[in-house]
DRENFIBA-839708 format. One record per residue (C-alpha): chain; y, x, z. Coordinates in steps of 0.25 Angstrom, whole numbers, always signed. Layout:
! DRENFIBA-839708
<r chaine="A" v="Y" u="X" w="Z"/>
...
END
This chain:
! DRENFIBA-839708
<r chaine="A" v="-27" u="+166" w="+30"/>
<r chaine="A" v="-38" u="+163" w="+19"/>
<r chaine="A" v="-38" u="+150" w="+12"/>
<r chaine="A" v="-52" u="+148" w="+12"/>
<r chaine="A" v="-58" u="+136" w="+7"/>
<r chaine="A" v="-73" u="+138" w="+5"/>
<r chaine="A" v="-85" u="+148" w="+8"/>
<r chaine="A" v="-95" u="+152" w="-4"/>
<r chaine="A" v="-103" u="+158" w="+7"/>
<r chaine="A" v="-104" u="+150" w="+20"/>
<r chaine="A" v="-118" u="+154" w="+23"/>
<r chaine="A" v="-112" u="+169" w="+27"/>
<r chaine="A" v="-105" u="+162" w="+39"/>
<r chaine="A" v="-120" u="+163" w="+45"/>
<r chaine="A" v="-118" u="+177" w="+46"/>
<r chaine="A" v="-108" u="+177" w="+56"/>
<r chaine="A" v="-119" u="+176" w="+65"/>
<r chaine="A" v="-123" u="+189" w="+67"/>
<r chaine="A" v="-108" u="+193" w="+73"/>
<r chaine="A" v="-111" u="+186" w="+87"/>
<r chaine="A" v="-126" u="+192" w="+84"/>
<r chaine="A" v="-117" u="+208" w="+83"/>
<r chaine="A" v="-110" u="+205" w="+94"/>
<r chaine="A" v="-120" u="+202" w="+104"/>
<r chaine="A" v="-128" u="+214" w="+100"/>
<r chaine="A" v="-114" u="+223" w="+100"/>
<r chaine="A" v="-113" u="+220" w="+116"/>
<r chaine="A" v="-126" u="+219" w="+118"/>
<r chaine="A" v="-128" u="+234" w="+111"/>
<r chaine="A" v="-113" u="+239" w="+120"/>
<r chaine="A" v="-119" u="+234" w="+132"/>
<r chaine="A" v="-133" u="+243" w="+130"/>
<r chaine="A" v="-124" u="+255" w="+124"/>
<r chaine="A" v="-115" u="+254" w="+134"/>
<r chaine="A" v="-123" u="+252" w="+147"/>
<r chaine="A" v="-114" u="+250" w="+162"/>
<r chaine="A" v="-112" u="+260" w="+172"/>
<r chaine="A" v="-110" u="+253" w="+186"/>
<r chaine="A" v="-100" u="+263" w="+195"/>
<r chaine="A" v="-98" u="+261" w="+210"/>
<r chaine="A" v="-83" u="+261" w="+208"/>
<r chaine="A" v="-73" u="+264" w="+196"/>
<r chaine="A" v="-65" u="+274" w="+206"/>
<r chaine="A" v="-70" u="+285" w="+196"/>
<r chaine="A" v="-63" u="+279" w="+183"/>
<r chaine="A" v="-49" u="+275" w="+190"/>
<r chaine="A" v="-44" u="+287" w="+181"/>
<r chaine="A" v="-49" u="+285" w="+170"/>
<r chaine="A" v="-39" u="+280" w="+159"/>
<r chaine="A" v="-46" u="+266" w="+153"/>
<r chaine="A" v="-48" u="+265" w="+136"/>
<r chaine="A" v="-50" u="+253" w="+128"/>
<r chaine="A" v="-57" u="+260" w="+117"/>
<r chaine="A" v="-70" u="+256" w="+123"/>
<r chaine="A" v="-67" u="+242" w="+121"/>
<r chaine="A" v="-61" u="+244" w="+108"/>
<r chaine="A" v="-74" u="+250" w="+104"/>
<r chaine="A" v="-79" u="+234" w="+99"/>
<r chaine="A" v="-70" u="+232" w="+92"/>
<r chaine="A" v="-78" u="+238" w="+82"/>
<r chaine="A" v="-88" u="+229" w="+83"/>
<r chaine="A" v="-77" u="+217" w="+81"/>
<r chaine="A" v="-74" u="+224" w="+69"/>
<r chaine="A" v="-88" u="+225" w="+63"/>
<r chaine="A" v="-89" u="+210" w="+66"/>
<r chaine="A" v="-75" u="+206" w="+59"/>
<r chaine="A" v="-80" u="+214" w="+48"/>
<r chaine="A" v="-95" u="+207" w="+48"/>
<r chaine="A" v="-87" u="+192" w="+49"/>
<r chaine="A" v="-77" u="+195" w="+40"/>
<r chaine="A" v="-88" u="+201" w="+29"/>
<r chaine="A" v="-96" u="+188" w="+32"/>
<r chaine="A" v="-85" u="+179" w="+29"/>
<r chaine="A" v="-84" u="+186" w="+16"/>
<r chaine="A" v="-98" u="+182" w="+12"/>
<r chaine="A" v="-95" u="+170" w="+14"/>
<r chaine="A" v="-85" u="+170" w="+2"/>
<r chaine="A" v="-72" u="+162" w="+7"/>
<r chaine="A" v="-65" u="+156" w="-5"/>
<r chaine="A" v="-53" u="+148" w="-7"/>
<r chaine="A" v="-53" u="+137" w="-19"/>
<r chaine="A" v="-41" u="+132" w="-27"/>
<r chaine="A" v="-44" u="+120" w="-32"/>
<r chaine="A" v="-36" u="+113" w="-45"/>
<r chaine="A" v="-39" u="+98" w="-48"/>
<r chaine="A" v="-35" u="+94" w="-64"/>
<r chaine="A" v="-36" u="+77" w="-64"/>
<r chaine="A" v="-35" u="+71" w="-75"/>
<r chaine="A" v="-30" u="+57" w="-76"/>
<r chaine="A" v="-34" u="+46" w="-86"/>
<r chaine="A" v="-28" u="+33" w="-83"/>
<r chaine="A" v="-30" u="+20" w="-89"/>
<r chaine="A" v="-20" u="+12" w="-97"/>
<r chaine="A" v="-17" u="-2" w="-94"/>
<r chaine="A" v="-8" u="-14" w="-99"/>
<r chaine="A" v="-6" u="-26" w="-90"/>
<r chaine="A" v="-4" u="-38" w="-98"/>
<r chaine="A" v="+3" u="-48" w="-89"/>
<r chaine="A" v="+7" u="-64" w="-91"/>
<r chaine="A" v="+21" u="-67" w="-88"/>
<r chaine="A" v="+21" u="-81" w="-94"/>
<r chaine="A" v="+27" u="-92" w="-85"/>
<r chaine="A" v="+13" u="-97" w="-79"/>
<r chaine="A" v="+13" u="-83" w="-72"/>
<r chaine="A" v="+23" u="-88" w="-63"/>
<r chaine="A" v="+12" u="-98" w="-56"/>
<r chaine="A" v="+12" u="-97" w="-41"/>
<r chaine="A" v="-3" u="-95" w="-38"/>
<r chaine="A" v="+0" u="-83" w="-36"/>
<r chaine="A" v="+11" u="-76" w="-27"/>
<r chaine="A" v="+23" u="-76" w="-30"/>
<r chaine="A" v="+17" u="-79" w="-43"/>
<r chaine="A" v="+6" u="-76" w="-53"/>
<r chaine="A" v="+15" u="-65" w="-61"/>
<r chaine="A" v="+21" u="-59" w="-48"/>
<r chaine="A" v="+6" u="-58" w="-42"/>
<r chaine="A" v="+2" u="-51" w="-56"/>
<r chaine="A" v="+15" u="-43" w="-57"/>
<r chaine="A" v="+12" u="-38" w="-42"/>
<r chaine="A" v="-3" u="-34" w="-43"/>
<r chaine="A" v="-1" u="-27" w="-58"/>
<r chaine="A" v="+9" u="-19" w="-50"/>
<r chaine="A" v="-3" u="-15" w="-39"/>
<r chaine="A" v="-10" u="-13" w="-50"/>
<r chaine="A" v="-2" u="+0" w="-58"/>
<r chaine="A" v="-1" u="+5" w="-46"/>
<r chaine="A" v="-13" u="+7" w="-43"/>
<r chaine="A" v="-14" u="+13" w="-59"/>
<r chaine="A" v="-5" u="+26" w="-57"/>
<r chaine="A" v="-15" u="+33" w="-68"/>
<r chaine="A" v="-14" u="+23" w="-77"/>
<r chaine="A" v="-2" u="+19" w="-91"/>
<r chaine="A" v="-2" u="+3" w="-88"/>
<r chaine="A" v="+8" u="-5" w="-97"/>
<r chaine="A" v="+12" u="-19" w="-95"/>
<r chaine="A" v="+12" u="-31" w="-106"/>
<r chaine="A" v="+17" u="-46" w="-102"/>
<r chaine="A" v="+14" u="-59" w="-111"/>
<r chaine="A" v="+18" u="-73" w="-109"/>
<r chaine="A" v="+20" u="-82" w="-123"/>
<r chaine="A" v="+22" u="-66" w="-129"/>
<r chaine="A" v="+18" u="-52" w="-125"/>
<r chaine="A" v="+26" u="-38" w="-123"/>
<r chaine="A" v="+22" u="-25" w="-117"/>
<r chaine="A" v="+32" u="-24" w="-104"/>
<r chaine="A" v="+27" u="-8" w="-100"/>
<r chaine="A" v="+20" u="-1" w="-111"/>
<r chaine="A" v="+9" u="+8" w="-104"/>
<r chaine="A" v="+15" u="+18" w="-95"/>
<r chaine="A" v="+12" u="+26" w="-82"/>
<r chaine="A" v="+25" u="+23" w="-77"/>
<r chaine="A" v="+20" u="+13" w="-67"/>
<r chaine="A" v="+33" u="+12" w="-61"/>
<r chaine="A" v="+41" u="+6" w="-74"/>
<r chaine="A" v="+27" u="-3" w="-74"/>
<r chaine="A" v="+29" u="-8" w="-60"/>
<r chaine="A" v="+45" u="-11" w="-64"/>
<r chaine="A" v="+43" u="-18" w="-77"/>
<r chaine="A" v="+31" u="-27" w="-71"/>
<r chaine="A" v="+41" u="-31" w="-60"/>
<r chaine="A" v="+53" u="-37" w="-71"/>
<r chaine="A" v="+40" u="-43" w="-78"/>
<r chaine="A" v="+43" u="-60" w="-77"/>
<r chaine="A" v="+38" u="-71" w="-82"/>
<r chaine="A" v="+46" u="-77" w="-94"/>
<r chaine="A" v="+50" u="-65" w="-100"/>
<r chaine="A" v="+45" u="-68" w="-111"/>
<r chaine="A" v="+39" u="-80" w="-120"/>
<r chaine="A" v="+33" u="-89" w="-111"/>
<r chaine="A" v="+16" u="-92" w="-114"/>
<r chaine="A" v="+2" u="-85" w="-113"/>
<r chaine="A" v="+0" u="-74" w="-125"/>
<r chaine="A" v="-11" u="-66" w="-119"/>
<r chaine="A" v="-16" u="-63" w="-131"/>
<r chaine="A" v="-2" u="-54" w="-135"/>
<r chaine="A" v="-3" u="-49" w="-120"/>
<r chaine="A" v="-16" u="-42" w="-121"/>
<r chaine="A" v="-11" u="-38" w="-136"/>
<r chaine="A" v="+0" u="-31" w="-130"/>
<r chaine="A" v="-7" u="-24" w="-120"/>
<r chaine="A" v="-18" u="-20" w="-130"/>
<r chaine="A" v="-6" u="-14" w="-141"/>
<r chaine="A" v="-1" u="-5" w="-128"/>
<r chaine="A" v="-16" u="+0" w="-126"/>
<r chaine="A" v="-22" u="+3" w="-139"/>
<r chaine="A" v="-18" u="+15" w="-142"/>
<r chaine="A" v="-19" u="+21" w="-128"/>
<r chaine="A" v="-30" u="+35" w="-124"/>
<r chaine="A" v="-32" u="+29" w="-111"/>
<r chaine="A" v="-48" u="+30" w="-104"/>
<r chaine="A" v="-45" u="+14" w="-101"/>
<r chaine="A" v="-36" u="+3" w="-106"/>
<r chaine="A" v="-33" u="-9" w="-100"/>
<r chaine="A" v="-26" u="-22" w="-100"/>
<r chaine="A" v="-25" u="-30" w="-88"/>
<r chaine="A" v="-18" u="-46" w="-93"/>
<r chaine="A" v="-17" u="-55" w="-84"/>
<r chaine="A" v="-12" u="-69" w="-88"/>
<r chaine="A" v="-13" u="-84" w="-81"/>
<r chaine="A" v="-13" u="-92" w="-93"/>
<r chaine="A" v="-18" u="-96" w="-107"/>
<r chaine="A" v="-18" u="-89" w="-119"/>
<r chaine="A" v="-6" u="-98" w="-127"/>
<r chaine="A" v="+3" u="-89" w="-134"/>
<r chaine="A" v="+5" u="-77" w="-143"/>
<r chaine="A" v="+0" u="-72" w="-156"/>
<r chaine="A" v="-13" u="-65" w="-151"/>
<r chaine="A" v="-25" u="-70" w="-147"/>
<r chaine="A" v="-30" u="-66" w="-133"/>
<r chaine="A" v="-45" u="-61" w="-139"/>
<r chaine="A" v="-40" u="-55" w="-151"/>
<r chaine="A" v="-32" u="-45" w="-142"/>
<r chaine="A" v="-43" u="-44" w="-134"/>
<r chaine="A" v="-53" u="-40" w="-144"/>
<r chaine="A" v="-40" u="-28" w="-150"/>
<r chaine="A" v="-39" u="-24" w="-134"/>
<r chaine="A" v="-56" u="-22" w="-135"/>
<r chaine="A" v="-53" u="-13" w="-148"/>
<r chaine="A" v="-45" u="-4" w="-140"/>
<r chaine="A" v="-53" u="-2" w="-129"/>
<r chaine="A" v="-43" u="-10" w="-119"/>
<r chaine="A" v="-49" u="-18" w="-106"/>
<r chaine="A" v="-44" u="-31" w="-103"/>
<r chaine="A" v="-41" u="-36" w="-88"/>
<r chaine="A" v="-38" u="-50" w="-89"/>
<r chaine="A" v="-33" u="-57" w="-76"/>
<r chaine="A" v="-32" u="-73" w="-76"/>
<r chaine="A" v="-21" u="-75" w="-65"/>
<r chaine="A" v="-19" u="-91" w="-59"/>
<r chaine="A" v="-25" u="-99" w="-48"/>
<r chaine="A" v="-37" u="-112" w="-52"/>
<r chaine="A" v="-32" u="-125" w="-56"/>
<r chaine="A" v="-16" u="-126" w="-55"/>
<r chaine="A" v="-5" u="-115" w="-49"/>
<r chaine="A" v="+11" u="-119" w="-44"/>
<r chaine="A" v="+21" u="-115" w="-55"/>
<r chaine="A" v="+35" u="-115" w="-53"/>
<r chaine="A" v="+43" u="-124" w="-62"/>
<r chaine="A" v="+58" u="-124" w="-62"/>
<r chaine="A" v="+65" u="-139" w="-63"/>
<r chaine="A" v="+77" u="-145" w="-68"/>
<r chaine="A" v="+84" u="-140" w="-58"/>
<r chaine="A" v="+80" u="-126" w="-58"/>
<r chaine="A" v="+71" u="-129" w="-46"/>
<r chaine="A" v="+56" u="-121" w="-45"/>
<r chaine="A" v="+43" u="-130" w="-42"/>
<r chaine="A" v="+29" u="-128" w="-43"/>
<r chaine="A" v="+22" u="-134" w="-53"/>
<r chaine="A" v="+7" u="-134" w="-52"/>
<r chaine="A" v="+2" u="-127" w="-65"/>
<r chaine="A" v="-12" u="-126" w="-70"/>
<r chaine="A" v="-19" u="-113" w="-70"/>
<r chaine="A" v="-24" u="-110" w="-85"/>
<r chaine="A" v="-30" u="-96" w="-88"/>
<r chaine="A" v="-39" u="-95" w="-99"/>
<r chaine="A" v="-50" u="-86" w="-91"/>
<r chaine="A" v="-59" u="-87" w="-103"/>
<r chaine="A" v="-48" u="-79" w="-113"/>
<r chaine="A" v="-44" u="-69" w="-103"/>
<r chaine="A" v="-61" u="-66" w="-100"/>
<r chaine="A" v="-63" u="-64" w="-113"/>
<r chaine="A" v="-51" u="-53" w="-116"/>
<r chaine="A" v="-59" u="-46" w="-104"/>
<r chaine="A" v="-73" u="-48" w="-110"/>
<r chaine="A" v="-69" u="-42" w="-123"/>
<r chaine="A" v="-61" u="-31" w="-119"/>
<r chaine="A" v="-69" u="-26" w="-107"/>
<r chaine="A" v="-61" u="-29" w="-97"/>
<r chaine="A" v="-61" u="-41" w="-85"/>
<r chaine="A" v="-56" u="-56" w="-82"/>
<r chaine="A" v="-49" u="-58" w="-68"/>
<r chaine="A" v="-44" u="-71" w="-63"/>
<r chaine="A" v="-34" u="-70" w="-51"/>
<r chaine="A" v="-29" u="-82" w="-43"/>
<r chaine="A" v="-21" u="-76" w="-33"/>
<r chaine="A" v="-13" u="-63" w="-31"/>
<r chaine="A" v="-26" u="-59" w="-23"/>
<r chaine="A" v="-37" u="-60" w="-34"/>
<r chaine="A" v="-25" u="-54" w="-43"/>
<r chaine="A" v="-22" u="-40" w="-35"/>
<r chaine="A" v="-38" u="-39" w="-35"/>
<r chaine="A" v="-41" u="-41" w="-51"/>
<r chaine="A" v="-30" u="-29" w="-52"/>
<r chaine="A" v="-36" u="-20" w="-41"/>
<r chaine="A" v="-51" u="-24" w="-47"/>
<r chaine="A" v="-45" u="-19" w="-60"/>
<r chaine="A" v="-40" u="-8" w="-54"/>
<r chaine="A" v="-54" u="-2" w="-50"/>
<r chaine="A" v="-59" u="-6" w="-65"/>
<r chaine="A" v="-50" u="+3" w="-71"/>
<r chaine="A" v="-48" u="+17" w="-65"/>
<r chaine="A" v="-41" u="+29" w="-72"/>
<r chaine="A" v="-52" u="+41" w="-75"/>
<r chaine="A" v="-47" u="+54" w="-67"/>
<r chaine="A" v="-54" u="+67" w="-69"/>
<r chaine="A" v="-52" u="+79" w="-59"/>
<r chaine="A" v="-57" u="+91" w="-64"/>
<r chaine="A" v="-55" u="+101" w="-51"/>
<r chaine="A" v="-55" u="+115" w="-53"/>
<r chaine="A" v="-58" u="+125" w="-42"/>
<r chaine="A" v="-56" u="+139" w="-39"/>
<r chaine="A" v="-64" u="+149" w="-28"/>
<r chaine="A" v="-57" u="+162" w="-21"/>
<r chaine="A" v="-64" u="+173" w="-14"/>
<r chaine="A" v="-59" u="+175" w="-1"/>
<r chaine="A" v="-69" u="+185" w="+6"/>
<r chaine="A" v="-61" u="+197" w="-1"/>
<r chaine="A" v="-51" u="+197" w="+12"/>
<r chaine="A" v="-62" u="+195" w="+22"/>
<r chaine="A" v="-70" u="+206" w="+16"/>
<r chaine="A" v="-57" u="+215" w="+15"/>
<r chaine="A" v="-55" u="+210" w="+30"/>
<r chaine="A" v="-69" u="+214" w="+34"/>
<r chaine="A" v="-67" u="+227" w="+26"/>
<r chaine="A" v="-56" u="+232" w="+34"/>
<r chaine="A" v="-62" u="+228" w="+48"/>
<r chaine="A" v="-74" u="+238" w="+44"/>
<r chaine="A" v="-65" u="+248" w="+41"/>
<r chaine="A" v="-56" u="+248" w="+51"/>
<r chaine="A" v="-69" u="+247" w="+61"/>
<r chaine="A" v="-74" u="+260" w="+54"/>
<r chaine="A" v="-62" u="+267" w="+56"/>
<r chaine="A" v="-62" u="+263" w="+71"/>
<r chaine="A" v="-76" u="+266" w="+72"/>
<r chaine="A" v="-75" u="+281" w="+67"/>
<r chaine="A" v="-59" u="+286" w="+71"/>
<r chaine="A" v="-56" u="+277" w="+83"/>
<r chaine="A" v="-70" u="+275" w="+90"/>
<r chaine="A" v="-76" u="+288" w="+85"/>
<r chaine="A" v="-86" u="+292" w="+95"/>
<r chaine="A" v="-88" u="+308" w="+97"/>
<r chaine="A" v="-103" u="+314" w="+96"/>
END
């Protein structure tokens, strides 16, 4: 009946108390006013027509004690609250920067290093529904394949056509991070950040890895670099004459000391994965380092709801008055 969701008052409950307290003085004070007359036999009342007004008699008493419980519940001060949440989101903006050259498609990792990146970058945005990402790939040159959006799914669909040999083969990690850095500079967001991830040696394009760096520290931007291949050598699929595919042991050559450095100066982290295992667990770790900042701001409103228990209470006493004086009126 009454949406009641707090009491400003509990401590009024205790006065509930004194009902069982009335009502044991009430039939202890009938029982005194009232005393029993024992008679041998009923034989003398057989004719005499039987009333319930005696009886009805307490229900002034019921009355008086609805209108006591229901006055107490009114102290108390029942209220409903209605409550409003305003939650602002601010998300963070992030390029990934991903290698696509030829050596990417080195089977150390399953089905292959590209593959295993393609799949746990996917987990990743994800997990990221606050946040614009934007998606560059580099081999012997750089573009920007996704520019940053919140529409993970068109994300999630270009990263999927993303191959190796789309474009010039090579290393250009220096235009990679370029790229990236162009799509971020200009952007409001609370954090930027690139996330490269490449398994090879700087050895082409027309900007160098540190001078990007230094222009991505300028903007405020982070750098994750990720170094993905196994130690010593990794089986690479060669094609022959014949069109026939073997694996070809290949050495592993990631230049660990460049990609630390990028990191060092833009604030951000090196990671080196070996397998698709160490790999999901460098994206989950930066997962946790970069959260989006959400502010609730939660607005509450009280109502009064004694008013019906009082009007309640109120028409009880009334209504035992007017049974009191007119129905149980006694004659001098």
């Amino acid at each position: 009946m009454f949406n009641i969701d707090q009491w400003a008052n509990p401590e009024y409950f205790y006065l509930l108390l004194v009902i069982p307290l009335l009502t044991g003085w009430y039939i202890w004070r009938y029982a005194k006013r009232y005393p029993e007359i024992k008679f041998s036999g009923l034989k003398p009342f057989e004719n005499i027509p039987g009333s319930s007004k005696p009886w009805m008699v307490h229900s002034l008493f019921v009355l008086r004690m609805l209108v006591v419980a229901l006055v107490i519940i009114a102290l108390a001060r029942p209220q409903s609250v209605s409550s409003r949440q305003n939650v602002e989101i601010e998300g963070i903006d992030i390029v990934m920067v991903l290698d696509v050259s030829s050596s990417m498609l080195a089977r150390d990792f399953q089905p292959d290093r590209l593959e295993a990146a393609k799949k746990v970058i996917n987990d990743f945005i994800r997990r990221r529904p606050n946040d614009r990402i934007g998606l560059v790939i580099f081999s012997g040159e750089a573009f920007t394949q996704v520019p940053l959006t919140t529409d993970h799914a068109m994300i999630t669909s270009m990263l999927k056509d993303v191959k190796s040999g789309m474009i010039e083969d090579g290393t250009a990690i220096g235009d990679g991070l370029a790229t990236a850095v162009s799509r971020l500079k200009d952007s409001k967001a609370i954090s930027k950040v690139i996330i490269l991830l490449t398994d090879g040696v700087n050895n082409a394009g027309s900007i160098d890895p540190h001078s990007a760096a230094e222009i991505a520290k300028m903007f405020g931007i982070r750098v994750y670099t990720i170094g993905v291949g196994s130690r010593g050598y990794a089986p690479y699929p060669v094609q022959d004459q014949f069109g026939r595919v073997h694996m070809q042991q290949m050495k592993v050559q990631i230049d660990e000391k460049l990609l630390k450095d990028i990191a060092a100066t833009t604030g951000g982290q090196y990671f080196r994965a070996e397998n698709n295992k160490k790999l999901k667990e460098i994206y989950n770790e930066i997962d946790k380092l970069e959260k989006s900042k959400i502010d609730v701001h939660e607005f509450r409103r009280k109502h009064e709801m004694f008013l019906p228990f009082a009007l309640w209470a109120l028409g009880f006493f009334v209504l035992e008055i007017l049974l009191r004086y007119l129905y149980f009126k006694r004659l001098p």
